[in-house]
C-alpha positions in Angstrom: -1.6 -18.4 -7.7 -4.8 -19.7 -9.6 -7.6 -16.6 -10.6 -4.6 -14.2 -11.0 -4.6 -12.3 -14.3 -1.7 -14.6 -16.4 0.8 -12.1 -16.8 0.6 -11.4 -13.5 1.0 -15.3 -12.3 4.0 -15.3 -14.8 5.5 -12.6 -13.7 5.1 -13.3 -10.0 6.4 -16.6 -10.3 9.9 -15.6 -12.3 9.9 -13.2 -9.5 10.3 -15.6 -7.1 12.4 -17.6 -8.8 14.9 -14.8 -9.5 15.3 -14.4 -5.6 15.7 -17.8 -4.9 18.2 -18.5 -7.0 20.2 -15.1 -5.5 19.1 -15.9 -1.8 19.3 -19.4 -1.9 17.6 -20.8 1.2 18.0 -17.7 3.0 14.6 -16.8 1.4 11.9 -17.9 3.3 8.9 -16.4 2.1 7.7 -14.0 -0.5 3.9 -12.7 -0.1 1.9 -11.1 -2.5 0.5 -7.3 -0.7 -0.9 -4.6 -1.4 -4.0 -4.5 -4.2 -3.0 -8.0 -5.5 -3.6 -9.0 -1.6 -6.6 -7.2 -0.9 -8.2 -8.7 -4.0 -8.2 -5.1 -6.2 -5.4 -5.7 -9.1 -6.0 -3.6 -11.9 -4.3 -4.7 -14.7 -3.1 -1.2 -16.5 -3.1 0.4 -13.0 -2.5 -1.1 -10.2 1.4 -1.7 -9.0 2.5 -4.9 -8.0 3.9 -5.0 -4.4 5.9 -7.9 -2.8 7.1 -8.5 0.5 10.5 -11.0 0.5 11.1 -12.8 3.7 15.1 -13.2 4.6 16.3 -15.8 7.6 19.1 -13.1 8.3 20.8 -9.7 7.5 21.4 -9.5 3.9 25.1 -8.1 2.9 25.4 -5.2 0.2 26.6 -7.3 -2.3 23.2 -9.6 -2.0 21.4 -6.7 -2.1 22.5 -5.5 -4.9 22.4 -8.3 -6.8 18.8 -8.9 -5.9 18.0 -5.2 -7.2 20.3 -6.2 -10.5 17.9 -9.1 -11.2 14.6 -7.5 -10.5 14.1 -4.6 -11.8 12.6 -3.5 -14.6 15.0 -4.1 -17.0 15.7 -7.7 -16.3 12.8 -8.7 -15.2 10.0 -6.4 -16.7 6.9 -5.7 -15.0 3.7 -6.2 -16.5 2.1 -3.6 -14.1 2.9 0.1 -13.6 5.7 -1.1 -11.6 7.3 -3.2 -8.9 7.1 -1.8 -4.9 9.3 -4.7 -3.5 10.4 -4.6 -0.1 12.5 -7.1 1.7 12.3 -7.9 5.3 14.5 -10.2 8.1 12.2 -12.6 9.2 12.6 -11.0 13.1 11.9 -7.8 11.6 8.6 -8.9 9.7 7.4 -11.5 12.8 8.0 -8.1 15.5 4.9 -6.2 14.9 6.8 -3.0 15.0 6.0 0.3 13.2 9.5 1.0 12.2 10.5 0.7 8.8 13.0 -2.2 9.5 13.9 -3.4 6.0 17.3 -4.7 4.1 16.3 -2.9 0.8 13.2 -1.9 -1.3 13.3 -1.2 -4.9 10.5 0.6 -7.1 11.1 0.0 -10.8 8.8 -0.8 -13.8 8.3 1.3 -17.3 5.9 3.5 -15.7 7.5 4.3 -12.4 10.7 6.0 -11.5 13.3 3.7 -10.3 14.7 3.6 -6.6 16.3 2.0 -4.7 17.1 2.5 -0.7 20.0 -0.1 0.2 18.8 0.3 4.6 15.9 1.7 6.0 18.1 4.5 8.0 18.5 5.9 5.0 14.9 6.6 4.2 14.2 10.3 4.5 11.5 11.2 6.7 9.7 13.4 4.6 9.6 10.3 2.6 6.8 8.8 5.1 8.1 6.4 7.5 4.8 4.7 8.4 4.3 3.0 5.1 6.0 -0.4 6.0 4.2 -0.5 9.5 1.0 -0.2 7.3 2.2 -2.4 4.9 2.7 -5.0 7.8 -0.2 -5.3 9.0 -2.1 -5.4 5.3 0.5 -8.3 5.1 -1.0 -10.1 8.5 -4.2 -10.1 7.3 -4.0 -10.7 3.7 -0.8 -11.5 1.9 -0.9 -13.9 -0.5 1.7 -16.5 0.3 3.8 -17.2 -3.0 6.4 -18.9 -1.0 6.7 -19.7 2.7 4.5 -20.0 5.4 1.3 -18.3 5.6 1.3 -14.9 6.1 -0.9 -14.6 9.2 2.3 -16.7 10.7 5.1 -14.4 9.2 4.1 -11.3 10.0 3.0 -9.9 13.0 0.2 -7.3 13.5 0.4 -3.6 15.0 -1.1 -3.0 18.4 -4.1 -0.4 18.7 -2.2 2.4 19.2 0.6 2.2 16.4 -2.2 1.3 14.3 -3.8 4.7 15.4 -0.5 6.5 15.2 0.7 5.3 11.8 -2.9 5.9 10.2 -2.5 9.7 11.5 1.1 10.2 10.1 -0.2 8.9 6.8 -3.0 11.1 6.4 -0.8 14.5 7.7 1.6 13.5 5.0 -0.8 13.6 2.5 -2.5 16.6 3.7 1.5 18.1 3.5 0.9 17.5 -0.7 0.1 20.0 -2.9 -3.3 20.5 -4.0 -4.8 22.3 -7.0 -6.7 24.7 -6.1 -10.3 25.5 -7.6 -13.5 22.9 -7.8 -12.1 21.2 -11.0 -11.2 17.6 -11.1 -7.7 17.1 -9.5 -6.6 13.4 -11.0 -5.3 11.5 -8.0 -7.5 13.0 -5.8 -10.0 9.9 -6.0 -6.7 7.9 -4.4 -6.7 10.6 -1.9 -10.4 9.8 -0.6 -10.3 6.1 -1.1 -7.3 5.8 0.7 -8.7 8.1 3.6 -11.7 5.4 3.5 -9.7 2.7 4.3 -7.8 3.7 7.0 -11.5 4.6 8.5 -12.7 1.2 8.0 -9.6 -0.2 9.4 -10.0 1.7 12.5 -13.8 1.3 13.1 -14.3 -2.5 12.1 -10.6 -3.9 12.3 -10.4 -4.7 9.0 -8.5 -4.1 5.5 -10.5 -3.7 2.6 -9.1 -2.0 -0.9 -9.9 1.5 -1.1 -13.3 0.9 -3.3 -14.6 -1.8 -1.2 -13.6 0.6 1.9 -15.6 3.5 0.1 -18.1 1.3 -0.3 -18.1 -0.2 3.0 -18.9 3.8 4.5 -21.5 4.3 1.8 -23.4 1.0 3.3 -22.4 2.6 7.5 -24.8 5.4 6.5 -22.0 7.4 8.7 -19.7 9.8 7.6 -16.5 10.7 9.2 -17.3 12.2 12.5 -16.1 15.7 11.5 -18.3 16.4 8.6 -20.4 18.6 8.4 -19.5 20.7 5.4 -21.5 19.6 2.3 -19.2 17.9 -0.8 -20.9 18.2 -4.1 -24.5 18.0 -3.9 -24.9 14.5 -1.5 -21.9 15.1 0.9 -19.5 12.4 1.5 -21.5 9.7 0.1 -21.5 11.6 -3.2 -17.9 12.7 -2.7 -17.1 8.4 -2.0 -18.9 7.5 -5.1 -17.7 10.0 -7.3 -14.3 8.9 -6.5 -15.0 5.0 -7.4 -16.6 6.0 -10.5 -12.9 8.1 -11.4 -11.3 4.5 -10.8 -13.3 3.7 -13.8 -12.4 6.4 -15.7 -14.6 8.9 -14.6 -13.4 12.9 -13.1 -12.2 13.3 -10.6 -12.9 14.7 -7.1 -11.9 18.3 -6.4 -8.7 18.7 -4.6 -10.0 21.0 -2.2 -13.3 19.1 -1.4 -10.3 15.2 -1.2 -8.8 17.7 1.5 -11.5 18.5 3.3 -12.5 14.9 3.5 -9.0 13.7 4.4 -9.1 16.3 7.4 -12.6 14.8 8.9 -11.3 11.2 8.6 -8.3 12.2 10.2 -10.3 14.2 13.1 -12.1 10.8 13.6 -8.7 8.7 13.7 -6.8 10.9 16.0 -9.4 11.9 18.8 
């Protein structure tokens, strides 16, 4: 885990620990995802997100002991919070979009705590395309903390889930409220760098965080098929780098002008 920020390394390893000393050797692997994966960890902002591996089926009692020794409170997080999300190894190797996992736990001092104990009881207006996503990120880029690589444990979406998921993820977020108007709508950065990445992902086959993906369609000189409405004054380039420069503490994009983006990146996706 060398060139991790320290409390991050720290944290990750006690992490690990924890659920080794609850699953024992049923744990085979725990991988690093999300922006600590893809190389983007803000310390301040970012969440931490971790996939554990399990040989089998986990009971409820496991389960809940697992959640009793991770979150927040017993373990505290040195990020916004914890996204953890645990996975049977068949599930994880099947390179299936469904959600497929034993339990998955959000918890830290600056996130609301959850917990889901099966993924049939995730509602579906909840998003069920995140752990697909998630998945895949995983196959390409996990950061193995224990366990085999994680090109080896977890297998990639075809094409067309790929394709699929990507569109269910951007008509969910299109379902969100917006504020209306052409001030700066906070989140809405998120909204346009996230649209940028499932772009990238589906014209060059690869993951990148969202500012490297905004970046990456910056340097294409081609914006999503669709647009043809200006966005600000330099269309989507300007809309792209405005919302990097809001990572960094800058405004915000518009809400209205994220939505209109998120709608041409998800005409390109779907056709």
């Amino acid at each position: 885990m060398t060139g991790f920020d320290p409390p991050l390394r720290r944290y990750l390893a006690d992490l690990v620990a924890a659920a080794r000393d609850v699953l024992g050797e049923d744990l085979v692997g725990a991988y690093a995802a999300g922006s600590v994966g893809l190389g983007a960890y803000q310390p301040g902002r970012s969440d931490v997100d971790v996939a554990l591996v399990c040989a089998d089926a986990l009971d409820l009692g496991r389960r809940r002991e697992l959640v009793a020794r991770l979150r927040h409170e017993a373990l505290p997080c040195p990020a916004r919070g914890l996204e953890l999300v645990v996975y049977r190894r068949a599930v994880a190797r099947s390179g299936t979009p469904e959600p497929g996992f034993e339990v998955e736990l959000n918890t830290g001092a600056r996130m609301p705590f959850r917990v889901t104990w099966a993924a049939a009881e995730r509602p579906a207006e909840d998003g069920l395309f995140w752990y697909g996503l998630d998945r895949s990120i995983l196959h390409q880029c996990g950061h193995a903390l224990l366990g085999p690589p994680a090109a080896e444990a977890f297998a990639d979406l075809s094409p067309a889930d790929l394709r699929r998921l990507l569109t269910d993820a951007l008509r969910w977020w299109l379902a969100l409220p917006t504020p209306p108007g052409d001030g700066p709508a906070p989140g809405a950065e998120d909204a346009v760098l996230g649209a940028c990445r499932s772009l990238v992902k589906v014209r060059h086959g690869v993951w990148l965080s969202k500012v490297d993906a905004g970046r990456r369609l910056v340097a294409d000189g081609r914006p999503p098929h669709a647009t043809a409405r200006p966005t600000g004054d330099g269309g989507a380039a300007d809309l792209i780098a405005r919302s990097i420069a809001a990572r960094a503490g800058g405004p915000s994009p518009s809400g209205p002008e994220a939505r209109a983006f998120q709608r041409d990146v998800l005409d390109e996706i779907s056709r």
